[in-house]
N, C-alpha and C positions, 0 to 999 in steps of 0.2 A: 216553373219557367219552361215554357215551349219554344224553339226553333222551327225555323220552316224555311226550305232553303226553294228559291225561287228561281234560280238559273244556276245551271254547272258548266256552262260555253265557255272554253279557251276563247283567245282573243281570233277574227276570221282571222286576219294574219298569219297567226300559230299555226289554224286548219287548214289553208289552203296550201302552206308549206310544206307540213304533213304529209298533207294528201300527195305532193307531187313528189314527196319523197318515197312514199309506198309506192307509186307507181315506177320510180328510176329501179327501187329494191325488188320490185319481181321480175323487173326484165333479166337481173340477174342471174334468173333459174333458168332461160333462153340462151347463154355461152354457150360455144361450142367450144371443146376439149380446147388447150392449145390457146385462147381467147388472147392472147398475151407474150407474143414472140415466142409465140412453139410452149408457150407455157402455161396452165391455169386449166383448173377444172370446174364446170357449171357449180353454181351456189348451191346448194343443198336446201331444200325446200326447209327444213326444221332450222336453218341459222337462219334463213327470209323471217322466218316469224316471229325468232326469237328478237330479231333488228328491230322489227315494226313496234313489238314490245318496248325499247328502246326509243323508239319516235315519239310514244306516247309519252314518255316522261320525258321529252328535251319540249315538247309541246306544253306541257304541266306545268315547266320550270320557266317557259320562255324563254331555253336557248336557242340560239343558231345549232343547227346542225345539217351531217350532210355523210352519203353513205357510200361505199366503195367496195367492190369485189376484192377475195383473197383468191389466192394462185391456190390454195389447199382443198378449196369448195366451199369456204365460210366466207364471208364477209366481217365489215367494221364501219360503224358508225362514232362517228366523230362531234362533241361536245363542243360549243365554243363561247365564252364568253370576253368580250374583251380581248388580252393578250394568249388567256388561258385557255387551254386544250385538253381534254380529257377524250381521247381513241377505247374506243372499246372492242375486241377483236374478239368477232365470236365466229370461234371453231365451227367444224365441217357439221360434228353433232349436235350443236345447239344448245349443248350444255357446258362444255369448259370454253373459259375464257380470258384474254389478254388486253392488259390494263394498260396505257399509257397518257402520262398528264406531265405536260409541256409548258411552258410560258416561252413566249417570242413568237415571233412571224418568221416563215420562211425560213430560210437554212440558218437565221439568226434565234435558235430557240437553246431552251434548257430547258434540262426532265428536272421538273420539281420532283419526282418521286422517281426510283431504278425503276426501268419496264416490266413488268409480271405478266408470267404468261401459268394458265395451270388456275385460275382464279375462279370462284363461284360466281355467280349472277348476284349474291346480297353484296359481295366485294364490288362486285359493276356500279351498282344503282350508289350504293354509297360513295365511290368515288366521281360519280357525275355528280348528286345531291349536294358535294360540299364545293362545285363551282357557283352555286349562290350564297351568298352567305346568311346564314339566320337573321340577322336586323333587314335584309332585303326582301327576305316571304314576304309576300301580301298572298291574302284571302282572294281568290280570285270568284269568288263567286258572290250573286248578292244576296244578304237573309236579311230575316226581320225577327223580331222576337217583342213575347207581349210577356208582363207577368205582374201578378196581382197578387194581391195581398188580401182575401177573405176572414171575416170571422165575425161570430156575433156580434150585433153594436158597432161594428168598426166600417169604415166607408173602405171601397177599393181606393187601389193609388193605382194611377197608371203613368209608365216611363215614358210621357210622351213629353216634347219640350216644353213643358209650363214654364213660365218666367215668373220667376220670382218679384215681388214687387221690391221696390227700397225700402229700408228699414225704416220705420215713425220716429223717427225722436220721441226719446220719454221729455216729460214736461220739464219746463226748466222750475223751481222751486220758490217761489218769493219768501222774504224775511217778513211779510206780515201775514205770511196763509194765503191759500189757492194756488194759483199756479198758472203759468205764463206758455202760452205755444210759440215751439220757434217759428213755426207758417203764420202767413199775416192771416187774419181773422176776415169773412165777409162781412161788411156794414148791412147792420143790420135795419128795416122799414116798420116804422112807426105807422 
């Protein structure tokens, strides 16, 4: 059986949101000290990247998302599906990170789960991955696949949609011998 995958394109939607999300997140390395009522210091080039890292998979998943400077020099990109929120706070270094996953709008929410901060990036991805639910993945790309069934003597099959015809009726059986079709017969020309 071979596969052959013939597009891997997110929806443009996805991309173009994307893209203007990478571009709001590197202005982020442009703050100057202070950025924020005397408070906040430029993004740190290694949490920019590690954010964009993060676009791609809310891009993946087809979520909403949307990215915000930290006063520490990191940044946080924000999951969104529906009611639910999954914040992802990534530190000044680019390596540790702060989790939080909300349900509600606006100052009317709840942490579905305590906020963690101190977290790995597989703790990140896993906690955005389970704002879709597994019965909701689709395949987002398009493949075909062919496979056949060689062998001496034996014909290929191939999985393309053949239609089956309807079954023949077996004959119906007469009480003096021969046998009767349930289809009417053509008259036949002498």
């Amino acid at each position: 059986m071979t596969f052959q995958i013939l597009s891997t394109t997110a929806s443009l939607d996805n991309e173009r949101e994307r893209r203007r999300l990478v571009r709001k997140l590197s202005q982020f390395g442009n703050l100057q000290s202070g950025w924020s009522h005397g408070e906040g210091d430029a993004v740190s080039v290694v949490a920019i990247a590690a954010a964009e890292e993060f676009l791609f998979q809310a891009a993946r998943l087809g979520l909403r998302a949307d990215v915000f400077p930290n006063l520490d020099g990191g940044c946080a990109v924000a999951f969104y599906r529906g009611t639910d929120c999954v914040e992802v706070s990534i530190h000044r270094d680019g390596a540790s990170f702060g989790i939080r996953v909300e349900r509600g709008i606006g100052a009317e929410f709840d942490d579905v789960t305590p906020p963690r901060d101190g977290a790995s990036r597989q703790d990140a991805i896993n906690a955005v991955d389970r704002l879709v639910p597994e019965a909701e993945w689709s395949l987002r790309v398009f493949s075909t696949s062919a496979s056949s069934t060689l062998s001496d003597n034996a014909s290929v099959i191939l999985p393309f949609g053949i239609r089956r015809s309807p079954p023949i009726p077996a004959p119906l059986q007469t009480a003096v011998g021969g046998s009767q079709s349930l289809r009417p017969l053509a008259p036949a020309r002498i």
